[in-house]
N, C-alpha and C positions, 0 to 999 in steps of 0.2 A: 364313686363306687362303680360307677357303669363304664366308665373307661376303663377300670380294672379288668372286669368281669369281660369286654369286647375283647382285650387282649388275651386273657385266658381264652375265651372263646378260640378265638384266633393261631395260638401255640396249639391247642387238642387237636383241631382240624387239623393242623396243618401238620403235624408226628403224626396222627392217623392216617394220611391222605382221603381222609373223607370229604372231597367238598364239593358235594352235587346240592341240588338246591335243594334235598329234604332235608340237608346235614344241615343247613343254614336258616332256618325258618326264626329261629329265637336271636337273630344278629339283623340291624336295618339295612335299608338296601345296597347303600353304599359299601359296606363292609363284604356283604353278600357278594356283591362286585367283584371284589379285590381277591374273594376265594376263588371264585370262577376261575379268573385269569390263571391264580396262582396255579392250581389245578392243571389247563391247560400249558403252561409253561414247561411242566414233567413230560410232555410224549416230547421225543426226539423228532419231530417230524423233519429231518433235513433231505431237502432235495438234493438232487444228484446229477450233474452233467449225463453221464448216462443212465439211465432208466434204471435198468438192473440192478442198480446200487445202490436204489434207495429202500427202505425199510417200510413198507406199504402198511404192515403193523400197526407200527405206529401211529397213520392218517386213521387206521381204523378206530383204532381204542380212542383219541380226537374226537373223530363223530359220535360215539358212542358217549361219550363226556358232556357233549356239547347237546346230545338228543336228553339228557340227565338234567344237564345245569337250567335247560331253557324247555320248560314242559310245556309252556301255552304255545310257544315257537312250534315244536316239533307236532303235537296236535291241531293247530289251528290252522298253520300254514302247509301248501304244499311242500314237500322235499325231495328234491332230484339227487341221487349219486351220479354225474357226472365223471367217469374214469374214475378219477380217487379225487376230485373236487366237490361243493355242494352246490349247491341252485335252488335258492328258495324263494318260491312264488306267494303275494300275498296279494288275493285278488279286489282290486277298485271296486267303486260302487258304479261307477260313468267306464264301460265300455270304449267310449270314444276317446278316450283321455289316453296317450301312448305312456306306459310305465318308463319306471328311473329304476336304474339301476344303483346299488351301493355296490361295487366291487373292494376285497381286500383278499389277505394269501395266509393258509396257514403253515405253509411249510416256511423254515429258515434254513438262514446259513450256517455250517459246520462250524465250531469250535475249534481253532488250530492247537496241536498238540502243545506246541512249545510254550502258549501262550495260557493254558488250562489252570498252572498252580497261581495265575496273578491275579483270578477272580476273587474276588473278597468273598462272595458264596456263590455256590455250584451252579451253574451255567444252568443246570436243566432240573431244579430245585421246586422252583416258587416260594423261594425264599421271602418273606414280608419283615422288612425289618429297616427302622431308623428313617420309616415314613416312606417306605419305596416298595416296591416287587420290582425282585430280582430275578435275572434268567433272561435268557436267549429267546429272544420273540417278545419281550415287554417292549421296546419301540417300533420294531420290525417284524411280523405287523402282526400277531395275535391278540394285540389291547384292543387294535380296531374290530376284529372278529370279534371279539367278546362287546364291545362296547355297542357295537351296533346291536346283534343279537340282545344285551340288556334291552338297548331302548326301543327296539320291537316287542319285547316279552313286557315292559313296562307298560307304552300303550294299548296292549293287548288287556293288560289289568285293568286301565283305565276304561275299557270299553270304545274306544278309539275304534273309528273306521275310513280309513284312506276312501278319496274317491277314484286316486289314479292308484294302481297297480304297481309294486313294491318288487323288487327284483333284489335278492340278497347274493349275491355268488361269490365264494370261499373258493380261491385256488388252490391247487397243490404245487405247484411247480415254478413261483414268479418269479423263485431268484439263480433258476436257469433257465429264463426265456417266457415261460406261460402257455408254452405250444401243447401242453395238453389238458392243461387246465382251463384256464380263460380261450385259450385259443379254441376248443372245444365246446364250452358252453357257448361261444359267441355262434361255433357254427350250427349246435344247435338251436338256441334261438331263430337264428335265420332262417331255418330248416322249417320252423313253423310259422314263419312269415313276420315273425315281431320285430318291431323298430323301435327304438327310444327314445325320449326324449333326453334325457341326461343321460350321464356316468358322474357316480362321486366316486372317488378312488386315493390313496395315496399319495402324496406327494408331500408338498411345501409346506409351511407350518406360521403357529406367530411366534416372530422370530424379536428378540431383546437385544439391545444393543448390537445392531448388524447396521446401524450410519452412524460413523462417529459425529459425536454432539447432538446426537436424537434418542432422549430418553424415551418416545412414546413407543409403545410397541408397536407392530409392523404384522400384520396377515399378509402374507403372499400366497398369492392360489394361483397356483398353475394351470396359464390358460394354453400352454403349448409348451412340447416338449422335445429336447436333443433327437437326435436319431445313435443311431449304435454298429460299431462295425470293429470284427477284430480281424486283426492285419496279422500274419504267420511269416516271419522274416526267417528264412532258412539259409546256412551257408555250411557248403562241403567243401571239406579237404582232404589231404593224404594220409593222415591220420600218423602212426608212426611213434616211436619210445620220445618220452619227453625230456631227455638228457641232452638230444638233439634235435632241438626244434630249428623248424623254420621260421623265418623273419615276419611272418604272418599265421595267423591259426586263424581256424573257425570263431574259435571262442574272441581273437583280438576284434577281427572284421566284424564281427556282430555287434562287437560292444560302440566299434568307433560309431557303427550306420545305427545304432542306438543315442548315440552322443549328439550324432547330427541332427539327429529330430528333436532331441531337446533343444537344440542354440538355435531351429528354425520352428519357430511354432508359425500356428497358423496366422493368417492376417486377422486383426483386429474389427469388428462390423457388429452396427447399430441393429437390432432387428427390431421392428415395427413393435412386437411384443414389448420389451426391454424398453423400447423410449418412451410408451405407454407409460411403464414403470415409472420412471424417473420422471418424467411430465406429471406425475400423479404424487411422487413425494417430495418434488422442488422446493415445495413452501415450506416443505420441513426442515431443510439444511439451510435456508437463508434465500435474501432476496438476490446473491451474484448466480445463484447455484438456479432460479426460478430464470432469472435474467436469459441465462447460459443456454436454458432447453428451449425459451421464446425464439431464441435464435439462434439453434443447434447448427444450422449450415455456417453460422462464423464461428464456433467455438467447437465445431466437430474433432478435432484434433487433441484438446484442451481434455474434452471430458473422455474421449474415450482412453489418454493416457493417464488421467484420476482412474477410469477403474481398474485401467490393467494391472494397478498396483497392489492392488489387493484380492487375494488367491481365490475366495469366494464369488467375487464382481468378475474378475477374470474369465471366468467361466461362464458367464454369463455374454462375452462379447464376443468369441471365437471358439474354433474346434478345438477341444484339447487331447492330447494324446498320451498315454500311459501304459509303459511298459509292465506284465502284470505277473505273468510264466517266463521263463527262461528254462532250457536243455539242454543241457553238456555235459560228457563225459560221464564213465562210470569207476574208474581207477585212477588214483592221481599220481601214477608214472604211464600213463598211457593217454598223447592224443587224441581226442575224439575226431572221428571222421566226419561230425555233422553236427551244430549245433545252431538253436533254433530260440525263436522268443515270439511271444504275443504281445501285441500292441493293440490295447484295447482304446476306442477312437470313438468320442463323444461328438455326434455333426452338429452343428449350428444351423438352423433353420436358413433355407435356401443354398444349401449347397448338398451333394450326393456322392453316391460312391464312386462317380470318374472322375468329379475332382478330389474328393477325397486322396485315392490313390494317385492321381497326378502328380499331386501335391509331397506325397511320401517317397516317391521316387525320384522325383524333382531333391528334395532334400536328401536325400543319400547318396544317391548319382554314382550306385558301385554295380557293377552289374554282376557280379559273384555272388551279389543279393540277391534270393527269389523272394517274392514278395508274390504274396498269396491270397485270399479272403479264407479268412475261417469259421464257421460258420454262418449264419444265417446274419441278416445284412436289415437292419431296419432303419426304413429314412424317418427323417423329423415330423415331428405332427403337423397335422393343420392347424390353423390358430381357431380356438373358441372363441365364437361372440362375444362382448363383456357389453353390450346396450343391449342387453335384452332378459325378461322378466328370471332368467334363469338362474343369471347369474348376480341378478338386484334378490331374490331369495336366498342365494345364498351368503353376499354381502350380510344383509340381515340375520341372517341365522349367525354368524361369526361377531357382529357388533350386541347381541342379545345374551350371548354367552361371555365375550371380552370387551363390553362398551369403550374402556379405554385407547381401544387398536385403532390404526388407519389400515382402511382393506386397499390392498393393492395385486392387478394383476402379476403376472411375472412368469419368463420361462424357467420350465423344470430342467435342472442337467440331465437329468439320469429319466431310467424307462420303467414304465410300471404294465402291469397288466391291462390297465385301461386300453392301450396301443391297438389290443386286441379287438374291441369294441367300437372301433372310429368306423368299420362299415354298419353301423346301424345309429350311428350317431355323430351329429354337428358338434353335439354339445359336451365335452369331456373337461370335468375340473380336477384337479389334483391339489386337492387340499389335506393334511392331517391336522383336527383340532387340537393340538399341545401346542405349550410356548414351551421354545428353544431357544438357546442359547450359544456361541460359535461351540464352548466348551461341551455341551448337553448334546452335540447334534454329534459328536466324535464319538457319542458311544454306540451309534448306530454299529450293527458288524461287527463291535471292538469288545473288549474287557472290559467286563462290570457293565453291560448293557440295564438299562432297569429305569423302572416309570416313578413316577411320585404319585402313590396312593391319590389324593386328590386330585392329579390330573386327568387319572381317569374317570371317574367323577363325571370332570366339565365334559368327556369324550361323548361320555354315553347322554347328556341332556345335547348336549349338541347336535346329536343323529335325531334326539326325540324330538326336538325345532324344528332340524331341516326338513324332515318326514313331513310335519304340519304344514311348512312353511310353502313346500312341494307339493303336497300330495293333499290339498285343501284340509280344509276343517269346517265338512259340513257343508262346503261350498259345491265349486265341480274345479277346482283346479284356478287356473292364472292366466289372464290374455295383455299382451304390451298393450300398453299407453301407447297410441304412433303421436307423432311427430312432437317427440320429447326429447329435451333436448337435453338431460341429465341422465341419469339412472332408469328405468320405466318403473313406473309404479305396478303393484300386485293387484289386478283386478278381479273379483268374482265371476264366474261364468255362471249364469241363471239357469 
C-alpha cells in the first residue's frame, strides 16, 4: 500500500508541478530527491555560444527553485549570485584548514530539432517513469547540483558541522567554455585571497564492462585532463552557376583536407597518467597483461596497438580530432564562394597548440587551406597527485558507496569547469558517482538522456561521505602518513 500511495504521491506532484520541498514533506527522502531534480529538469536553462542568446530566465526561476527545494541550504549557508552562476559558502569550524571546493553546472546543451520527436518523454519534462527521471540535464549535470545541494541540506538536518570550509559553485555556462561562470567565481575567489585545497567536479564515472573479461566494476577518476582547441579550415573560390563547375570547389578541397586528417591521426603515446592506469588494473586482465606493464619498454608497441583498437582506449592514447560544423553554400544551383568547417581538437597531455597545428597542416599540406584557431585555446591539465591523503579520501569515499569497484586513476578526454580552478589548486578530481555503461554513457547530449531513480540516491550519500571524509568529523581535517609507501592514511589533526 505505501508503494501505491508513493506513486500517486509522485503523478499529483508532478501534473501540478508542485515540487518544492513543502510540497514533499509526507514522501521519504529519497523520493523527495527524485522530485527536486525532476523539478529542476523543466527550466531550459541552455547555454549559448553567444551570450545574448541565452534565456537568463530561465537560470533565474532555477535559483529560485533551488532557494525552495533546499531551505536549510539557502538559510544556513552563505549565497553568492555570481553573473548568473551560484557560490555557496559553508563556513569551517578550524580557520586554518583551506576549503574544497564541489564544482558542477546547471546550464545544458540544446535539444536539436530533428532529433526532438525520438525522445520517448519531453526533453524538458521531469518526467519520472519506469524507475528513471527523464529530461535534459539528468546526467549532464543538474543530478550533481541537486545531489550535492541534498546532501548539504541532509547534514545540515543532522546537525553536522564541517571543520574546513565547503565551497558549493553552480555554473552557468560549462558547456560553452565556463568563462563566465566558473571562470568568474574562480576569479573571484582569488580576489579575496582564497586557495584550496581540493576541487571535486565532473568527469569520469564507475564504469561496467569497459575491459573485456573484467566483470568487477571499475571507478576512474580523473586525475588530468585533454586540453581543447578548434581549428577553423576555410577555403575560397570563384564561386559561379553550378551547371559549370570547375574541376575543384571550395566544398571538394575542404572535404579532401578533411579526409586527410582523418587517414593521418595523431601519433599514438603512453602518458604517465594512462600507465598509472593500466599498472593499477593489470591484475585484472591476467598475468601476460600484469607481465606486459612490468616491462612496458619491451612490449611498448604491443599495448599501445591493444588500445588503439578500441574507440574509448583510443582516446585515451593520442590527440583526437573531429570535425563538428561545416559551411557551405546557400542555393543549390549556385557555387559557394567560401566554405568553411571546424575541427574541434582534444590534446593529449604534453603536447600544445604549435604542434597541435603543425601537425594539421603537416597532414593537409594544401595551402588554398587557411587554417585558423577559433576560439579560445586551452592546454591539458596538470596531473593530480594520487599519493596523497586527498585523494586516499576520496578513494574511500567511492569504495563505501560501491565496495565492489577497483578505484583507479585515469585521464579525462574532454574539459569541465574544474580547468577553471587549477590557479588555486594542485588538487583537481573529476569524478561523477554513477555507474555507466559504454551504452549508458551515449546518452550523455543524446536522446532519451535520463538517470535511474536510485542512482541518484548513491549520488547524494556519496557527496554526504566525501564531505565527512574531507571536511573532518569532529576532528580538524587530514595530514599524510610520510614515507608511506601505499595510499596515505587519513590522520586526525588535534
Amino acid at each position: 500500500m505505501s508503494r501505491i500511495f508513493l506513486i500517486f504521491i509522485l503523478c499529483v506532484l508532478q501534473v501540478t508541478g508542485e515540487l518544492y520541498a513543502t510540497d514533499t514533506t509526507a514522501v521519504g527522502k529519497p523520493a523527495r530527491t527524485v522530485l527536486k531534480l525532476a523539478k529542476a529538469i523543466r527550466y531550459k536553462t541552455i547555454s549559448a555560444v553567444d551570450p545574448k542568446k541565452t534565456n537568463y530566465s530561465e537560470f533565474a526561476k532555477l535559483h529560485r527553485c533551488l532557494q525552495l527545494s533546499f531551505p536549510r541550504v539557502s538559510d544556513e549557508l552563505q549565497r553568492e549570485v555570481i553573473g548568473h552562476s551560484l557560490l555557496y559558502t559553508w563556513k569551517g569550524s578550524n580557520p586554518q584548514l583551506k576549503p574544497i571546493l564541489l564544482s558542477g553546472h546547471m546550464d545544458v546543451v540544446p535539444v536539436e530539432q530533428a532529433s526532438a520527436e525520438a525522445w520517448e518523454h519531453p526533453p524538458f519534462e521531469g518526467i519520472v517513469e519506469g524507475g528513471y527521471i527523464w529530461g535534459r540535464g539528468t546526467m549532464d549535470d543538474k543530478y550533481r547540483v541537486v545531489a550535492m545541494l541534498e546532501a548539504v541540506e541532509r547534514l545540515l538536518e543532522e546537525g553536522y558541522k564541517p571543520d574546513r570550509t565547503i565551497l558549493l559553485a553552480f555554473g552557468h555556462d560549462e558547456e560553452v567554455g565556463g568563462y563566465e561562470g566558473a571562470g568568474d567565481m574562480s576569479k573571484h575567489l582569488a580576489n579575496k585571497g582564497i586557495s584550496l585545497e581540493a576541487v571535486f567536479d565532473e568527469g569520469l564515472a564507475v564504469a561496467e564492462n569497459i575491459l573485456p573479461g573484467v566483470d568487477q566494476p571499475i571507478a576512474l577518476i580523473g586525475t588530468a585532463a585533454k586540453g581543447n582547441i578548434n581549428l577553423k579550415l576555410t577555403v575560397v573560390g570563384p564561386g559561379g552557376h553550378s551547371s559549370v563547375p570547375p574541376d575543384e570547389t571550395p566544398i571538394g578541397i575542404l572535404s579532401q583536407a578533411i579526409y586527410k586528417l582523418q587517414q593521418q591521426p595523431f601519433e599514438p603515446r603512453l602518458t604517465p597518467t594512462t600507465r598509472e592506469t593500466l599498472e593499477k588494473l593489470a591484475p585484472l586482465l591476467g598475468a601476460k597483461y600484469e607481465f606486459a606493464m612490468q616491462h612496458y619498454g619491451l612490449f611498448k608497441g604491443r599495448v599501445l596497438k591493444a588500445l588503439s583498437r578500441d574507440q574509448a582506449t583510443d582516446a585515451l592514447i593520442r590527440t583526437k580530432m573531429a570535425p563538428t560544423i561545416i559551411n557551405a553554400g546557400d542555393k543549390f544551383n549556385v557555387l559557394p564562394r567560401e566554405a568553411s568547417a571546424i575541427i574541434n581538437i582534444r590534446i593529449l597531455n604534453g603536447e600544445n597548440e604549435e604542434t597541435v597545428l603543425g601537425h594539421v597542416r603537416s597532414a593537409i599540406g594544401d595551402e588554398r587551406v587557411r587554417i585558423e584557431r577559433y576560439g579560445v585555446y586551452t592546454p591539458p591539465s596538470a596531473v593530480t597527485p594520487t599519493n596523497s591523503a586527498l585523494y586516499g579520501a576520496l578513494e574511500k569515499t567511492i569504495l563505501e558507496v560501491y565496495p565492489e569497484v577497483v578505484a583507479a586513476p585515469a585521464l579525462f578526454p574532454g574539459a569541465t569547469d574544474s580547468r577553471h580552478y587549477a590557479n588555486l589548486t594542485e588538487n583537481i578530481f573529476r569524478f561523477a558517482p554513477q555507474v555507466v555503461t559504454r551504452e549508458k554513457a551515449q546518452l550523455v547530449h543524446n536522446v532519451n538522456e535520463r538517470l535511474a531513480v536510485d542512482m541518484l540516491e548513491n549520488c547524494v550519500l556519496f557527496y554526504k561521505l566525501l564531505l565527512k571524509n574531507t571536511c573532518g568529523v569532529g576532528s580538524g581535517g587530514f595530514l599524510v602518513e610520510e614515507n608511506s609507501a601505499t595510499l596515505p592514511k587519513l590522520i586526525p589533526v588535534d
